[in-house]
C-alpha positions in Angstrom: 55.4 130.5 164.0 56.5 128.0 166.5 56.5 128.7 170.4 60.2 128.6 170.6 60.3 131.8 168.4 58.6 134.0 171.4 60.9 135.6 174.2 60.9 133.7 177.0 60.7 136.7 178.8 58.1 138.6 177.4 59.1 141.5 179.7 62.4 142.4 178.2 64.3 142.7 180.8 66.9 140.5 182.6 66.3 140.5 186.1 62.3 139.1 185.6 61.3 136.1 187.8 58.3 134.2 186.9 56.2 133.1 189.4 57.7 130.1 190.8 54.2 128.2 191.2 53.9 125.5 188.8 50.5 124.7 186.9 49.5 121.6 187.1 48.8 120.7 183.6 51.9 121.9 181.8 54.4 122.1 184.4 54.7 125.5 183.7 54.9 129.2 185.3 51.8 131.2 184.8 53.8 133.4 182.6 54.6 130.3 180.7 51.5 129.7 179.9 50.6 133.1 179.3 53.0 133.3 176.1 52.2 129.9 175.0 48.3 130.5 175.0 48.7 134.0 173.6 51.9 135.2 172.0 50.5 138.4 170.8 48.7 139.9 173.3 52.0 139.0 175.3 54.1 140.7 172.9 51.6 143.8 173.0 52.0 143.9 177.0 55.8 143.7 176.7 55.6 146.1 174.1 53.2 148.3 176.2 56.4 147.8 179.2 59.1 149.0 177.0 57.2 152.3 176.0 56.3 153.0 179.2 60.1 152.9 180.6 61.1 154.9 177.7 58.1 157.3 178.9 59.7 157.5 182.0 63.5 157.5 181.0 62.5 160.7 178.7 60.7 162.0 181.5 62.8 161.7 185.0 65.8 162.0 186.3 67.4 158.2 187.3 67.1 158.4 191.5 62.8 158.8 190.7 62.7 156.0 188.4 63.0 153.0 191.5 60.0 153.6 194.0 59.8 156.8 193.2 57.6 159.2 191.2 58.8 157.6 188.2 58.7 154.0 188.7 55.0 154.7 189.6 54.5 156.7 187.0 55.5 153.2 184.7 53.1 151.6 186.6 50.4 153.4 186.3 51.0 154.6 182.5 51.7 150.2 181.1 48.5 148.9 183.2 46.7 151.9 181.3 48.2 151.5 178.1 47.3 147.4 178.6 43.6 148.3 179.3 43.2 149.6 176.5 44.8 147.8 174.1 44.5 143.9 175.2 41.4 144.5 178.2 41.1 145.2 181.9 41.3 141.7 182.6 44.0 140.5 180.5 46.3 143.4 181.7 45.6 142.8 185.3 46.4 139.5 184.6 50.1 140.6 182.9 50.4 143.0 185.5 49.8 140.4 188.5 51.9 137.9 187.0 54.4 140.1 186.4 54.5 141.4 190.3 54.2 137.8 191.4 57.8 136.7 192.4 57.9 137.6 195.7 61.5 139.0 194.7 61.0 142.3 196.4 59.9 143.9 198.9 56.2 143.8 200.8 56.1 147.5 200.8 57.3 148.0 197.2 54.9 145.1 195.6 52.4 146.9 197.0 53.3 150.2 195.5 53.3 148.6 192.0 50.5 147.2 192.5 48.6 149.8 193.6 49.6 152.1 190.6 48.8 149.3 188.3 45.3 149.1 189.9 45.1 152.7 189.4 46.1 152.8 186.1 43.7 149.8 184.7 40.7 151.6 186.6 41.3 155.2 185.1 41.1 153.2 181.7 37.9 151.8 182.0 36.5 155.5 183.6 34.6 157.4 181.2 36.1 160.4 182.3 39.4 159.1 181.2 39.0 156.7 178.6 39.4 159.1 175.4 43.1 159.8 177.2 46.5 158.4 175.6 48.7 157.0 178.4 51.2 159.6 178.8 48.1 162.3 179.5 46.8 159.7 182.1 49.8 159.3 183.8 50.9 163.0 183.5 47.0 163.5 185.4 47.6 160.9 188.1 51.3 162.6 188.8 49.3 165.9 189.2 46.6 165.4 190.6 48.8 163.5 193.4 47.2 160.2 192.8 50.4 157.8 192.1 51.7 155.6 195.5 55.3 156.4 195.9 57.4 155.1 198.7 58.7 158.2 201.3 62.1 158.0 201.0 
């Protein structure tokens, strides 16, 4: 399989912005060289993003799903769901990339990133490593963990 038959945008969505530094050796994005160095770990943390929006599509209403309970809620459940599938490491470094744009706002990269933080740390804890993702997330929405932004 050649490197043309990958999605350029691992992510799957439309409105994704890759970083806009350049690496050096390649002339490519970070996420460039992300896919080209690893197609299927990218396609598992793609993969990874699409269940967890389904997750939260199933799960709330449409005005919690944008900096609200649900959107961290996605957060939180993908960069646990990339812990444990691809590493701590590689998923922060998905995640990162993948908050890296500088297309939104301060307050809500920081949201994201938090709950991706979150997310990648309860996956690692012993005390919630035998979890699935949903049961993590469905934990960190209880328990009152997840960063939201007031609205």
């Amino acid at each position: 399989m050649s490197d043309h038959d990958y999605p350029r945008d691992p992510w799957g969505e439309q409105n994704i912005r890759t970083p806009s530094v350049k690496l050096a050796d390649r002339g490519l994005t970070e996420m460039e060289n992300m896919v080209r160095r690893h197609p299927m770990e990218t396609y598992r943390a793609w993969r990874l993003a699409e269940d967890s929006k389904a997750a939260v599509e199933e799960r709330f209403p449409r005005e919690e799903r944008w900096n609200g309970p649900g959107d961290a809620y996605r957060h939180l459940r993908w960069n646990f769901a990339m812990t444990q599938s691809i590493g701590k490491e590689a998923a922060e470094a998905y995640a990162d990339s993948h908050e890296a744009d500088g297309g939104q706002p301060a307050n809500e990269r920081e949201m994201d990133l938090r709950n991706n933080r979150l997310g990648r740390a309860m996956a690692v804890d012993p005390r919630f490593q035998s979890l699935m993702p949903d049961a993590a997330a469905e934990l960190a929405l209880r328990k009152g963990w997840l960063h939201g932004l007031q609205r």
